[in-house]
C-alpha positions in Angstrom: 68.5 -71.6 -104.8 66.1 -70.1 -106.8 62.5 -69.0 -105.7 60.5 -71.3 -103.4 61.3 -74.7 -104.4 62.3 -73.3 -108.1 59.1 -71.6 -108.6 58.9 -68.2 -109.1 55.5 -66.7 -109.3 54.3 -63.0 -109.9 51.4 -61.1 -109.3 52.1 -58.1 -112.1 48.7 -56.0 -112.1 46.6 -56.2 -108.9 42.9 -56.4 -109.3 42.3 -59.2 -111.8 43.0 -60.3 -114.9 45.6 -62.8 -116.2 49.3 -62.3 -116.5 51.2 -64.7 -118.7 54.6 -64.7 -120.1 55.5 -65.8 -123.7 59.1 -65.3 -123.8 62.3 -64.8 -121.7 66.1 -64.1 -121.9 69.4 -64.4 -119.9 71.4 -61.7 -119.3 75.0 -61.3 -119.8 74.6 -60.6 -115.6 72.3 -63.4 -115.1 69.5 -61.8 -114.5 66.8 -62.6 -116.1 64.0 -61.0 -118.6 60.4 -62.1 -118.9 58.8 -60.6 -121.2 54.6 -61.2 -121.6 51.2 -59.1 -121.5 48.8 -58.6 -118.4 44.8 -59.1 -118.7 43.1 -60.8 -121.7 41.2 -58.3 -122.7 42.6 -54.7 -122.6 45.6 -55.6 -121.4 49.3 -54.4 -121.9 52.5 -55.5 -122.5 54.7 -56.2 -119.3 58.6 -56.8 -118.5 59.8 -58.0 -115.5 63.7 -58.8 -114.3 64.8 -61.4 -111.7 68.0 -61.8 -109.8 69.7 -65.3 -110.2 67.7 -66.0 -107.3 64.6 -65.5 -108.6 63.5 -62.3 -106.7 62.5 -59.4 -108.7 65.5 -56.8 -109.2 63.3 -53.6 -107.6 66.1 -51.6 -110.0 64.4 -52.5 -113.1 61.3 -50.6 -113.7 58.8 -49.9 -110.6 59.4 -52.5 -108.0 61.0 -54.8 -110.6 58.1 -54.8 -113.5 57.8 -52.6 -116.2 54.1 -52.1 -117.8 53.3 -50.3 -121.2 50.1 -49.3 -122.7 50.3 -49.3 -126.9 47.4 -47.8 -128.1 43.4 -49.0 -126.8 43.5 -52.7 -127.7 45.2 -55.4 -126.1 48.7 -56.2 -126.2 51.0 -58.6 -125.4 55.1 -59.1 -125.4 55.9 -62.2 -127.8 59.4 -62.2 -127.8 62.4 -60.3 -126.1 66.2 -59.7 -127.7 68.9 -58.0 -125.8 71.3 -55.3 -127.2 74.2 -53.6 -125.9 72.0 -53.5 -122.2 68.9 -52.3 -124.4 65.9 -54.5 -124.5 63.6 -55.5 -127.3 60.4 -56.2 -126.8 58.5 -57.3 -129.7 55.0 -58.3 -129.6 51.0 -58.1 -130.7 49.2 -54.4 -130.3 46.7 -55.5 -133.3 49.5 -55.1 -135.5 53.0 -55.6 -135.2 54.7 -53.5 -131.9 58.6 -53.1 -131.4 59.3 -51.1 -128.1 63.0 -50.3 -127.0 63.5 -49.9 -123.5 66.7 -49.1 -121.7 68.6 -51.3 -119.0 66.9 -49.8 -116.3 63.0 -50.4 -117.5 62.6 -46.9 -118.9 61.7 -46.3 -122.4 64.4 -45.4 -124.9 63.1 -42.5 -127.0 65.3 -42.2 -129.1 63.9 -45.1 -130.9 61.1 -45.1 -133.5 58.0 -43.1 -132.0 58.5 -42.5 -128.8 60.1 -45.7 -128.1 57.6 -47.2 -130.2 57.2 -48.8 -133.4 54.0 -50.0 -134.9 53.4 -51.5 -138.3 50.3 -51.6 -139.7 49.2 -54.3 -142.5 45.8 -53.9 -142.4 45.0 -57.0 -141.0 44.9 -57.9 -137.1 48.4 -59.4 -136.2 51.2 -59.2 -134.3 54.7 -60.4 -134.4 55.0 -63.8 -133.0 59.0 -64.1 -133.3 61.9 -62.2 -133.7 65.5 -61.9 -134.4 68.3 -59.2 -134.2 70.7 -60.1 -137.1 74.3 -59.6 -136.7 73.8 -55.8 -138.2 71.8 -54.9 -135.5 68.6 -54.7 -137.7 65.4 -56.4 -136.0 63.6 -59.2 -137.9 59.6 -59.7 -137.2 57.7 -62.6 -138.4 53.9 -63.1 -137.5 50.6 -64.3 -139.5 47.0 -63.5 -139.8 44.8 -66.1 -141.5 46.5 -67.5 -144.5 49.1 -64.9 -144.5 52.8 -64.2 -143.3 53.8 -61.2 -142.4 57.7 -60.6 -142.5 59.1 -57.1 -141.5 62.4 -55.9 -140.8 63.1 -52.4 -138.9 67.1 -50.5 -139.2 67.5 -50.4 -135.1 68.7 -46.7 -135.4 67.1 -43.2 -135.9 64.7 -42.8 -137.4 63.5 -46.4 -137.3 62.8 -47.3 -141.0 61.3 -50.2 -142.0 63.6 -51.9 -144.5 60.9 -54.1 -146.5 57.5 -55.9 -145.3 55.8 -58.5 -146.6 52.8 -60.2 -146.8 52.9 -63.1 -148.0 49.8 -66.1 -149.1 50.3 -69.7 -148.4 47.5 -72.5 -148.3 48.1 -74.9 -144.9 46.5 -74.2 -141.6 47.5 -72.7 -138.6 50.3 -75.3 -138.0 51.7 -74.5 -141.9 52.1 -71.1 -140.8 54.3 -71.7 -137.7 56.4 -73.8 -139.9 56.5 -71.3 -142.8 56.5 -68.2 -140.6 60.2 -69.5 -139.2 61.1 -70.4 -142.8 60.3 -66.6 -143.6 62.4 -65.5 -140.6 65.6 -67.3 -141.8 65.2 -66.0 -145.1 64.5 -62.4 -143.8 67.7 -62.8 -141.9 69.8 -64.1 -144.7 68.6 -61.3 -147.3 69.7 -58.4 -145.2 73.5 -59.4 -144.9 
């Protein structure tokens, strides 16, 4: 069985706000990732692991959750990728935020700043998707406006970013979903 009557629910940061999750992933264990961000406002991003069961695995983290604060402004995990028993968390921090972590919740510093990776295009963004190509290297695609933005980050030491984009196209908001995963593929495809 999992949870009560298949639900799961989780309080992450006592005292108010919202908590939502945007993105998950099974692990080879099957245990599960969620990956998301706590509070509208000024929140951060947060992880949390289940058991198959759907109880938090109190060996992940503190009690099962893992929160981290990038920079003053909100933030918010968009996508999680597993490597190796590493986890990526990907996400919005008003520009695009790559955080490694290691299989027990705790930040791996060895990667980028930190732990951390932010890219800055000037513009207030994050990534929306992402993808770990078969080299290891981590593909980010996100938008602001009009615009694409396509990075791609060597998953080593130091973290460099291999190219980024910024690219213009003319639909709306629904064009750029649509065009942002067209960008993805291609960014995957160019690095082999």
């Amino acid at each position: 069985s999992f949870g009560i009557n298949g639900v799961v629910t989780t309080n992450i940061e006592h005292g108010g706000g919202e908590d939502a999750i945007y993105s998950m992933a099974l692990q080879s264990d099957g245990k599960y990732i969620a990956g998301g961000g706590t509070n509208w406002y000024d929140g951060n991003m947060v992880l949390a692991r289940y058991e198959t069961n759907g109880l938090l695995d109190t060996s992940f983290g503190i009690d099962g959750t893992v929160i981290t604060k990038i920079g003053t402004h909100h933030s918010f995990i968009s996508k999680v990728l597993l490597e190796d028993g590493k986890i990526i968390a990907a996400g919005y921090a008003r520009d695009f935020a790559v955080v490694k972590y290691n299989n027990d919740g705790s930040i791996n510093y060895n990667f980028g700043d930190s732990g951390t990776v932010i890219t800055y295009f000037g513009l207030s963004n994050g990534i929306t998707d992402a993808a770990l190509q078969s080299d290891g290297k981590i593909v980010g695609v996100g938008y602001s406006g009009y615009k694409v933005l396509l990075a791609r980050y060597n998953n080593n030491e130091p973290v460099t970013i291999s190219f980024r984009k910024n690219v213009q196209v003319t639909e709306g908001n629904s064009g750029i979903k649509k065009a942002s995963f067209e960008a993805l593929s291609y960014g995957a495809a160019v690095a082999k």
